[in-house]
Backbone as JSON Lines, residues from 0, in Angstrom:
{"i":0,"aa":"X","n":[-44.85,60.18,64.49],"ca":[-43.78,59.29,64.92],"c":[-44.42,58.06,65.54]}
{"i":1,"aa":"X","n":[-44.08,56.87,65.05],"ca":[-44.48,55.81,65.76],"c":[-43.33,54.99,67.0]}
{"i":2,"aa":"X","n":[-44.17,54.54,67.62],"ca":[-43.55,53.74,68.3],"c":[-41.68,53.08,67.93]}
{"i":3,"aa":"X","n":[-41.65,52.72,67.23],"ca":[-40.47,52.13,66.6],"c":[-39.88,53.07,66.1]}
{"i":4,"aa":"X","n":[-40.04,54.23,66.4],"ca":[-39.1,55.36,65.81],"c":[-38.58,55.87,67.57]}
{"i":5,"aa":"X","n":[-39.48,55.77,67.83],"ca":[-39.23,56.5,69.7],"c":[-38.45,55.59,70.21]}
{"i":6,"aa":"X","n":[-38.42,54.0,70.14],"ca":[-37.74,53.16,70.5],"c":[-36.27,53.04,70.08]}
{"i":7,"aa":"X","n":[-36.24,53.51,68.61],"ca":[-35.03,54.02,68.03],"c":[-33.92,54.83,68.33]}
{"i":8,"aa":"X","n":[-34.95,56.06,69.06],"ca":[-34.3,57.53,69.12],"c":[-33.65,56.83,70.2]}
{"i":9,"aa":"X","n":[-34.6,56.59,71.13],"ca":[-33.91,56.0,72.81],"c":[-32.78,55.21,72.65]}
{"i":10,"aa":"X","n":[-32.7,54.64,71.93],"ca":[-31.33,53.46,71.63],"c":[-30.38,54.52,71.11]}
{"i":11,"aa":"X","n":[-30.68,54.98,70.17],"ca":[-29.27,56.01,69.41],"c":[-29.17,56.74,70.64]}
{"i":12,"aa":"X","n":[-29.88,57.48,71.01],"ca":[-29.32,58.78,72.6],"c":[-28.62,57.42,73.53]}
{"i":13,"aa":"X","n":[-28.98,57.01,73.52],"ca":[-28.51,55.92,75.01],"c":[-26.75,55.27,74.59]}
{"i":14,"aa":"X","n":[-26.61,54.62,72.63],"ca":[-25.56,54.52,72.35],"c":[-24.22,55.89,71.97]}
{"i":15,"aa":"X","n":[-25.1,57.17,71.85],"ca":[-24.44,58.18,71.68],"c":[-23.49,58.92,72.86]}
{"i":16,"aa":"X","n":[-24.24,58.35,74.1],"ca":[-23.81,59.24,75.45],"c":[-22.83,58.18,76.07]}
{"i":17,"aa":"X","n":[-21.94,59.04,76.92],"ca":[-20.45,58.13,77.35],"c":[-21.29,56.83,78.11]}
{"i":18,"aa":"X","n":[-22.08,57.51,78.95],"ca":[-22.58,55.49,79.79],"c":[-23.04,54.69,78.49]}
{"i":19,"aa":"X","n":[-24.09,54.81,77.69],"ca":[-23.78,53.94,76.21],"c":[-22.76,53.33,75.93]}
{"i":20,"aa":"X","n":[-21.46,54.41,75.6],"ca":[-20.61,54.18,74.85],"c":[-19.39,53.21,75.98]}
{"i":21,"aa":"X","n":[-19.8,53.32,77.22],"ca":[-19.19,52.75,77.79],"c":[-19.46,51.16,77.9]}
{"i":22,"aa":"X","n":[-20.76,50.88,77.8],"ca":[-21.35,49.78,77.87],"c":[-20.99,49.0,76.48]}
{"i":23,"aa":"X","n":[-21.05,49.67,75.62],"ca":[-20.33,49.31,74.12],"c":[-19.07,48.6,74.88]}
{"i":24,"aa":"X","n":[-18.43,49.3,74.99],"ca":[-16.4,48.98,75.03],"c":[-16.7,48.16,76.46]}
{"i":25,"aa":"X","n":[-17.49,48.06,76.98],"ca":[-17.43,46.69,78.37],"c":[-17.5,45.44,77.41]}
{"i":26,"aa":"X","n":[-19.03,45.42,76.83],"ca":[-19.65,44.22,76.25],"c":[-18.65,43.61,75.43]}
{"i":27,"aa":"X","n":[-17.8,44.62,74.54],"ca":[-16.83,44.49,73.45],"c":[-15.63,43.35,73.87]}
{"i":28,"aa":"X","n":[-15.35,44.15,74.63],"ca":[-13.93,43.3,75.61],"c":[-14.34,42.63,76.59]}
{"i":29,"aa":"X","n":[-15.27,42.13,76.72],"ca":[-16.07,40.84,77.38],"c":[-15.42,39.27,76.69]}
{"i":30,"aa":"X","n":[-15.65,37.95,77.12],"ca":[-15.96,37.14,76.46],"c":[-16.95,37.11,75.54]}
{"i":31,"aa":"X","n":[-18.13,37.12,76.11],"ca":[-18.89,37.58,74.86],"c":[-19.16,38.03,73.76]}
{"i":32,"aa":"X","n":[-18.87,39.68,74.02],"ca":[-18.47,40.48,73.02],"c":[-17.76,39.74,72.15]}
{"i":33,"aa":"X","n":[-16.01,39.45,72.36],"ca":[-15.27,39.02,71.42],"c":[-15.82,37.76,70.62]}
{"i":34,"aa":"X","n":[-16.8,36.71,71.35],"ca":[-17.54,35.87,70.6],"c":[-18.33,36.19,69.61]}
{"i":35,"aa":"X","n":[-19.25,37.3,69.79],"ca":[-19.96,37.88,68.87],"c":[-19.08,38.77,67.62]}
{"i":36,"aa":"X","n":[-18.2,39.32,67.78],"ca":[-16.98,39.9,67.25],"c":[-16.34,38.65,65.66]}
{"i":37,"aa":"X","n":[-15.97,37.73,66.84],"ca":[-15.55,36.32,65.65],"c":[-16.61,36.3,64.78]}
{"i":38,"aa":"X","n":[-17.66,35.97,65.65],"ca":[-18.77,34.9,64.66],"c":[-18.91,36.09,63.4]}
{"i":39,"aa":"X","n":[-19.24,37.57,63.55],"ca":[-19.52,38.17,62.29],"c":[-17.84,38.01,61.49]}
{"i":40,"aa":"X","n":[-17.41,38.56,62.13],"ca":[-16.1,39.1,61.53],"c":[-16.09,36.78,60.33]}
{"i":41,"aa":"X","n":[-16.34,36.39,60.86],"ca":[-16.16,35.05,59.79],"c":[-17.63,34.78,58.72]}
{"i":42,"aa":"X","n":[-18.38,35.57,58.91],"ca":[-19.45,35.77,57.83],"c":[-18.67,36.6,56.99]}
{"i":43,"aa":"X","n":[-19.17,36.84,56.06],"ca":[-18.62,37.73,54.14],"c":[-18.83,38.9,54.45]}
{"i":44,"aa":"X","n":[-20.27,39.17,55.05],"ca":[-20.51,40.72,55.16],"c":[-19.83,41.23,56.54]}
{"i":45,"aa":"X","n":[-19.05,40.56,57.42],"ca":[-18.86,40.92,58.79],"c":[-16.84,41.2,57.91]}
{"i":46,"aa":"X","n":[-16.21,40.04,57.22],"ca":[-15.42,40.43,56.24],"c":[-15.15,42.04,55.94]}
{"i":47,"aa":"X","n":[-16.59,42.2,55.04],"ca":[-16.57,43.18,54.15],"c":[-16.45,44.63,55.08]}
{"i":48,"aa":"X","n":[-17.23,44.54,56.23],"ca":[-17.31,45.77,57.1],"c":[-15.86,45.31,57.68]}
{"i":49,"aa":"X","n":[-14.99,45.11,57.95],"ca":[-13.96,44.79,58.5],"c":[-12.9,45.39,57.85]}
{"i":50,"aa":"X","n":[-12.88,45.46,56.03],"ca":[-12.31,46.06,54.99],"c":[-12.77,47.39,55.12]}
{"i":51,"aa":"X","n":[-13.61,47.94,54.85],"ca":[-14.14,49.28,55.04],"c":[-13.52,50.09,56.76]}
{"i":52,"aa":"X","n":[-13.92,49.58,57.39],"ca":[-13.33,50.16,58.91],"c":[-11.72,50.04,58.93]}
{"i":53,"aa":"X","n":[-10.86,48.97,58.1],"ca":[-9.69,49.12,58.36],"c":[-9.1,49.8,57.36]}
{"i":54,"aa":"X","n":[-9.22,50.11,56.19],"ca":[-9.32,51.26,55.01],"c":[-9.52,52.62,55.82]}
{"i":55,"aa":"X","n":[-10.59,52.64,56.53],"ca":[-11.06,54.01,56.98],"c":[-9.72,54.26,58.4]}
{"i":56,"aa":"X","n":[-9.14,53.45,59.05],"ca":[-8.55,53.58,59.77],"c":[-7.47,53.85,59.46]}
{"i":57,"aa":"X","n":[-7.01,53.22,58.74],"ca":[-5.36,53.21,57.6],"c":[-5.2,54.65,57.79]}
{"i":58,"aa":"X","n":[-6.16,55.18,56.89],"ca":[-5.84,56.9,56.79],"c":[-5.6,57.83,58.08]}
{"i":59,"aa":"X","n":[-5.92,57.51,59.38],"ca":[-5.44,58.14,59.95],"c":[-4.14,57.87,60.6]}
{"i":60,"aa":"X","n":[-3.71,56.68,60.35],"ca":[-2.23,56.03,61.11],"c":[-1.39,56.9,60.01]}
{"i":61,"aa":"X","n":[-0.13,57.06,61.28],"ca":[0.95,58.03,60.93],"c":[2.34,57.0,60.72]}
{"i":62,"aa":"X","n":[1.99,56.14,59.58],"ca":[3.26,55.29,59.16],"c":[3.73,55.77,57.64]}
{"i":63,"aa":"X","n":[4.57,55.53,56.89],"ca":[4.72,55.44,55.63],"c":[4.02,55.78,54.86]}
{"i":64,"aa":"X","n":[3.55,56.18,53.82],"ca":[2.59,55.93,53.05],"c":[2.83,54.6,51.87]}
{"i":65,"aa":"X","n":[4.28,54.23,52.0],"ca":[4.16,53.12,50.98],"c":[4.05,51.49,51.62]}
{"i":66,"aa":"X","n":[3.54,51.93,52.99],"ca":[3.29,50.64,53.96],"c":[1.74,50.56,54.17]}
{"i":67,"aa":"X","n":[1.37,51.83,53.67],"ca":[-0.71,51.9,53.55],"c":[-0.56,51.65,52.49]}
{"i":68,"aa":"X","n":[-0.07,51.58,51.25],"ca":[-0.21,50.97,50.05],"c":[-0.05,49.44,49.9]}
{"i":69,"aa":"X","n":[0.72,49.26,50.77],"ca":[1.35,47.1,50.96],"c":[-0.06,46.9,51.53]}
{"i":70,"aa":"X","n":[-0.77,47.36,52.63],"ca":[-1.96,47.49,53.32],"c":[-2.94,47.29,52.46]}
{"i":71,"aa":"X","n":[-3.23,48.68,51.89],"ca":[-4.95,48.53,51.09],"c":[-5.05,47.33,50.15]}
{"i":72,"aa":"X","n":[-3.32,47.09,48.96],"ca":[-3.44,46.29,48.26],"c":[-4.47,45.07,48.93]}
{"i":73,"aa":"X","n":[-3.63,44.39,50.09],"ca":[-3.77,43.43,50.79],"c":[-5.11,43.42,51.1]}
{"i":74,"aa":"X","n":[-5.67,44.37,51.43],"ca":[-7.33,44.29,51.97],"c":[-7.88,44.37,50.53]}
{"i":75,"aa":"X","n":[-7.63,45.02,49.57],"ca":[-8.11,44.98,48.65],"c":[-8.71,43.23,47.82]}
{"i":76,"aa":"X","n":[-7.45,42.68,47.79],"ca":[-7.91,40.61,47.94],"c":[-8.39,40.34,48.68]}
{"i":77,"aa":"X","n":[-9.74,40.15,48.5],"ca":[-10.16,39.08,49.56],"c":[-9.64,37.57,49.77]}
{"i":78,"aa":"X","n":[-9.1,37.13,48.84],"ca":[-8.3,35.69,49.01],"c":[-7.53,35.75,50.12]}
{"i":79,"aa":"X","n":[-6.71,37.06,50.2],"ca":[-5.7,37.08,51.11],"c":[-6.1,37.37,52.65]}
{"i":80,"aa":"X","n":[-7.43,37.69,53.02],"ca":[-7.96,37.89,54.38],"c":[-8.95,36.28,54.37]}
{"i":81,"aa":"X","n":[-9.02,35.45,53.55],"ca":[-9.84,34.26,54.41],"c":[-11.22,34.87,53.81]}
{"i":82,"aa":"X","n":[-11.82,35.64,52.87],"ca":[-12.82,35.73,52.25],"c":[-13.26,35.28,51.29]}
């Protein structure tokens, strides 16, 4: 194991455990955070992960199913999200 693997592990244990995960959801809902948030979310690939996480989310919301279909269509165009 090198160095950059140990440095790794320490980051994943540190983002895995609630003080991590807490520091996540501070930074998040920060000014900051939400700055950093925009700037990807308006790159293609910050887009694209944005489609994937809200697809993956869809499925667990307890609405309609023919209102997750108006949904995926919609994410499905990228024209129609500004991509």
């Amino acid at each position: 194991m090198n160095a950059i693997d140990g440095i790794q592990g320490l980051v994943a244990g540190y983002l895995a455990s609630p003080k991590g995960q807490e520091a996540i959801r501070s930074f998040l809902s920060s000014p900051d955070g939400k700055e950093v948030i925009d700037a990807y979310l308006a790159t293609p690939q910050g887009q694209q992960m944005a489609r994937l996480l809200l697809m993956r989310a869809l499925d667990g919301l307890s609405i309609p199913e023919e209102v997750k279909v108006v949904i995926r269509n919609a994410l499905a165009e990228p024209g129609r999200l500004g991509a």
